[in-house]
C-alpha positions in Angstrom: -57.1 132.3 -79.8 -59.4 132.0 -77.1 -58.9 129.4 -73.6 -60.8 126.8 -73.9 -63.3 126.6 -71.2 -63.3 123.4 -68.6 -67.0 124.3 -68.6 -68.7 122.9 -71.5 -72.3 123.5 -71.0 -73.7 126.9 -72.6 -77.3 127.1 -71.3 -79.5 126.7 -68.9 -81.0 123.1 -67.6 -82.2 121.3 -64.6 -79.0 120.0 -64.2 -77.3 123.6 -63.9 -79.9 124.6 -61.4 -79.2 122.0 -59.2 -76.7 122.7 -56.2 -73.3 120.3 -56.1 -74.4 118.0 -53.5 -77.3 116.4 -55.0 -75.3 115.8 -58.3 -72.8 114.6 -56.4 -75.3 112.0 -54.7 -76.3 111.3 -58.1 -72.5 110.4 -59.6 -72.0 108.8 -56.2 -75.6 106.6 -57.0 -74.7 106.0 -60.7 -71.2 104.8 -60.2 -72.0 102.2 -57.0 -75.0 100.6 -59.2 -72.5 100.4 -62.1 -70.2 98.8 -59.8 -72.7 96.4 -58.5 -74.3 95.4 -62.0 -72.7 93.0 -63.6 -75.7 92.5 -66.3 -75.5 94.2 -70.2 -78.6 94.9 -70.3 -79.3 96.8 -67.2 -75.5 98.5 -67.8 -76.9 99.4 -71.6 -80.1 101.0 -69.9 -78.2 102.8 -67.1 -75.8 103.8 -70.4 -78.5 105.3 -72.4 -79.8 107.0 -69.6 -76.3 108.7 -68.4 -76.0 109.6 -72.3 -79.1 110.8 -72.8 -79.0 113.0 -69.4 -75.7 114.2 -70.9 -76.8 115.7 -74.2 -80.0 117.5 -72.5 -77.8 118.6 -69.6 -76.0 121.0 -72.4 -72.8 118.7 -73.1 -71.6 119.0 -76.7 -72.6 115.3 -78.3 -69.1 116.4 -80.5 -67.4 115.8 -76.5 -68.7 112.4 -76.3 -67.7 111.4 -79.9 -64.1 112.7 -78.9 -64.1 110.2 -75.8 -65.6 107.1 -77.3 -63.1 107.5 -80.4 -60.2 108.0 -77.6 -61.5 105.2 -75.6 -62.2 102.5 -78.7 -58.8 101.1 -78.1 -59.7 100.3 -74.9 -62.3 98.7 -76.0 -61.0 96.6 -78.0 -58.6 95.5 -75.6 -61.7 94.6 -72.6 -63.7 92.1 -75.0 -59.9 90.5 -76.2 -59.1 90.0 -72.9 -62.5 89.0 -71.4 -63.4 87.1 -74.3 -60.3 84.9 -74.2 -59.0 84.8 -71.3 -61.0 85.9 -68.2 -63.0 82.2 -67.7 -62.5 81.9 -64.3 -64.4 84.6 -63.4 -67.5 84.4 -66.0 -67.8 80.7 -64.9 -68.5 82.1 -61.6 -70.6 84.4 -62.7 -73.0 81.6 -64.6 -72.5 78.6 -62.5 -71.2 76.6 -65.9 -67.9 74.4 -65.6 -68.5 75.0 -69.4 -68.6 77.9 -71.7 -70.4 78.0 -75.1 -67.3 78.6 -78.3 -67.7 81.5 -80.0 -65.1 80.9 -82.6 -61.7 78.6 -82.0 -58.3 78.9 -83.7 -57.1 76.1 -85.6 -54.8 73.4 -83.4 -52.1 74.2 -86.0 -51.3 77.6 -85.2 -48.6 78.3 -82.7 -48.9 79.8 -79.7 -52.6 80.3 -79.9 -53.7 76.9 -81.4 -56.8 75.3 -80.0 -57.7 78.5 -77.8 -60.5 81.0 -78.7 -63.0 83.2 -77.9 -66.4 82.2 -75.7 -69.8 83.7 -75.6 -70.2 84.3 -71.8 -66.8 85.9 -72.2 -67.4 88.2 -74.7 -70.7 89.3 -73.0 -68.8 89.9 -70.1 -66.3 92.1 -72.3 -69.6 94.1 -73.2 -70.7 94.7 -70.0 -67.4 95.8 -68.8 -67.1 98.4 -72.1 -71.0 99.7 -70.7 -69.8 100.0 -67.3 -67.0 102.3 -68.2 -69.1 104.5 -69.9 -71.2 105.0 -67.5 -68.1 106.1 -65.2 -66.7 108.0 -67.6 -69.7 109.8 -68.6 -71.8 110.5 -65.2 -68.8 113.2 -63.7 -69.3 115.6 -66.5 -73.1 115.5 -65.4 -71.6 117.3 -61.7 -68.8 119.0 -62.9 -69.6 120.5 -66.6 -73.1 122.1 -65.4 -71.7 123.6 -62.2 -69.5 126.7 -61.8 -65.9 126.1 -60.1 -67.1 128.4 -57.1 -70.4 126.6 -56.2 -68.1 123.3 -56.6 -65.9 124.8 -54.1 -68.8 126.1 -51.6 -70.1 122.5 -52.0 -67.8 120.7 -51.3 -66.8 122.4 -48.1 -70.4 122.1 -47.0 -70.4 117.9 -47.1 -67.1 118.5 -44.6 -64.2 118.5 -47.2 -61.1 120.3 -45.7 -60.6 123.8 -47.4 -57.3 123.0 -48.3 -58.5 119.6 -50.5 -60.9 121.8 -51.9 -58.9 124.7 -53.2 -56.2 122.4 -54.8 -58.9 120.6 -56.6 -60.1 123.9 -57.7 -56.6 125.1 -58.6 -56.6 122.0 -60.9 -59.9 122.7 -62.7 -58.8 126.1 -63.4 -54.9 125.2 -64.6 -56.2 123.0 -67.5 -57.8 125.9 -69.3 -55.0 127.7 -69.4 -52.6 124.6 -70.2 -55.1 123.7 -73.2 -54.9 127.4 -74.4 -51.0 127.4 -73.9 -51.0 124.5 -76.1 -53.0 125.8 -78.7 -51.0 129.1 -79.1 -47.7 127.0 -79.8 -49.2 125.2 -82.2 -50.4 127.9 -83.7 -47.2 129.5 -83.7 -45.8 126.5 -85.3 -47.7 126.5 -88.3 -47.5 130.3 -88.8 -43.9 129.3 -89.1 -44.9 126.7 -92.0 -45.2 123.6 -89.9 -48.2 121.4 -90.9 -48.6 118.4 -88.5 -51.7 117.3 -90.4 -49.6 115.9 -93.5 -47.3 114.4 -90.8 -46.8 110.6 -90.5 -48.1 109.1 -86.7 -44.6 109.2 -85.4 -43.3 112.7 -86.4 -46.6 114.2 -85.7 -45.8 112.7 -81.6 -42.5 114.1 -82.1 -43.5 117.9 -82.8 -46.1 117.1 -80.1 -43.8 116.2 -77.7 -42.0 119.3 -77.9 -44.2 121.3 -76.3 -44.1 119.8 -73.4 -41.5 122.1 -72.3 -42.7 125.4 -72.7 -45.9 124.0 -71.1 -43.9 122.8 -67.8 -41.9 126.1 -67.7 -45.0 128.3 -68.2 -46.7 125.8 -65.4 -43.8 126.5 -63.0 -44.1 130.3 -63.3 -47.7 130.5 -63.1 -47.2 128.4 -59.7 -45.1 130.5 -58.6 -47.1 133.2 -58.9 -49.8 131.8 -57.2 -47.8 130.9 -54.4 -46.9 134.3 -54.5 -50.4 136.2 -54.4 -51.5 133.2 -51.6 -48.5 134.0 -49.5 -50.1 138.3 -50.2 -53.0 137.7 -49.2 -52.0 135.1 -45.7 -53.9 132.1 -46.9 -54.2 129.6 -43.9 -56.6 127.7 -45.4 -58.6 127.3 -42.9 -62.7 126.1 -43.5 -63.9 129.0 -41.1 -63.9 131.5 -43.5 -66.3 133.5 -45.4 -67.3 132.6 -48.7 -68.8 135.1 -51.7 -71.3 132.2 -52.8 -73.6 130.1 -51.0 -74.9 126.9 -51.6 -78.5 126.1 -50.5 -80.6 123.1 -50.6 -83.8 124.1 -52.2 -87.0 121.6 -52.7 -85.9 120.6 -56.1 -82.6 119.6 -54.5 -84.0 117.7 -51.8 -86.3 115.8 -54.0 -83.2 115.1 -56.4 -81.5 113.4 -53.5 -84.5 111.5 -51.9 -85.4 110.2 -55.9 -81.7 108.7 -56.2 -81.6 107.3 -52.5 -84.9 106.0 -53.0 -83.5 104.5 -56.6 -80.3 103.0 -54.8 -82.4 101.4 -52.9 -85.0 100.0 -55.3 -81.8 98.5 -57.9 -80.1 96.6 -54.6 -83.6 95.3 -53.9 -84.5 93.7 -57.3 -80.2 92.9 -57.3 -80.2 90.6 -54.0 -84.1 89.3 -54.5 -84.7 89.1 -58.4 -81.4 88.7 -59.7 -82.0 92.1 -61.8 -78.9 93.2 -62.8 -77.0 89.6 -62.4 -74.9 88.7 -65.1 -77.1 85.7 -65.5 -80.1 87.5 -65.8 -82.5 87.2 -69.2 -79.1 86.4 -71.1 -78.6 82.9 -69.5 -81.9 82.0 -68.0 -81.0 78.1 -67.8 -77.5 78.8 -65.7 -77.7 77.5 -62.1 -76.9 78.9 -59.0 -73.2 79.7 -59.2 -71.4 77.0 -56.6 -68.6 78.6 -54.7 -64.8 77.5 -55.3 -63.1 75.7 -51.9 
């Protein structure tokens, strides 16, 4: 059975041709203007857009299905606990001392009798779910169209200690090997008849759990071997060094970064003069200004 590869993209785009430091400016962009937004609308367009960039970067669209079915619980659980609970905050965010009912339990239940759900709540709970896309989806753009030694070579470049950089690296290529470990003991187990497919939830965890062993006994020894062949060689760790790939600003590069400074810049404009990206903004046209709590 083969390793399974941390890198997932299999040809060529212009996110593959790009060095690491501009696509790290553009994660770095992405993720502060997903902080700052607090709007669904703008959050679905900067969503779409990460998405989209995704699936022509090279990323398997069969990858993001496997992390939005992973990540629907969570899901769930932000417009629950938005919608119903989290008031304070949204009445900030509009300026309303009151919020518009979406649905309210009967006053005869127990516990929750006479609470429920309300609009600006649950459209807060959406924009929260968008937001967290967008984080989850924007590293792959840096790190699944890049190869782990021009990560490496750029990262030292933007003044990262060598050190940081090769543990990082050590991590990116352990997982490969952990995943493949993984898959050859499950494969061993069903050779031997074992079929966790027709397993119920709880004893399909418990076979599951079991290889967490062997795993942690064949990470030991394959640390140990490292530390080993480091210890051969004198690692120091040390930045001065000389390094077998380089990493080179070209034109393209520039212009990436100047584009996504020059967008930064542009969505904190329209954010602090226009209210683009506001919570408030073309959802609840009517709400006043949000009056500050003593």
């Amino acid at each position: 059975m083969g390793v399974i590869r941390f890198q997932r993209v299999w040809r060529e785009s212009l996110f593959t041709r790009l060095d690491f430091r501009a696509k790290l400016l553009i994660v770095a962009v992405i993720s502060l203007v997903a902080f700052v937004w607090e709007s669904p609308i703008t959050l679905a367009a900067l969503a779409l857009t990460v998405i989209i960039a995704a699936l022509l970067s090279g990323i398997e669209a069969a990858y993001l299905g496997r992390i939005f079915r992973l990540m629907m619980p969570l899901y769930g659980l932000l417009l629950v606990t938005h919608g119903f609970w989290n008031t304070q905050q949204v009445r900030v965010l509009t300026g309303r001392e009151t919020l518009t009912p979406l649905f309210t339990f009967p006053s005869a239940w127990p516990l929750v009798g006479g609470g429920g759900m309300s609009v600006e709540g649950f459209v807060y709970g959406w924009a929260v779910i968008l937001r967290t896309i967008v984080l989850i989806l924007v590293l792959p753009l840096a790190i699944f169209t890049t190869d782990i030694n021009q990560i490496m070579v750029g990262l030292v470049r933007i003044g990262i200690p060598y050190k940081l950089v090769f543990i990082f690296s050590s991590t990116l290529r352990f997982f490969p090997l952990l995943f493949g470990e993984a898959q050859a003991i499950i494969e061993a187990q069903r050779l031997r008849g074992l079929e966790p497919q027709r397993m119920g939830p709880l004893q399909r965890v418990r076979v599951y759990a079991r290889i967490a062993i062997p795993l942690i006994l064949g990470a030991l020894v394959k640390a140990q071997q490292l530390e080993a062949v480091l210890q051969a060689r004198a690692f120091t760790g040390s930045s001065a060094r000389t390094y077998l790939h380089e990493s080179r600003l070209r034109r393209v590069d520039w212009g990436v970064i100047l584009l996504g400074l020059g967008l930064f810049v542009t969505a904190m404009a329209l954010y602090v003069w226009l209210g683009v990206g506001k919570f408030a903004w073309l959802i609840f046209p009517s709400a006043p200004t949000p009056v500050p709590h003593r």
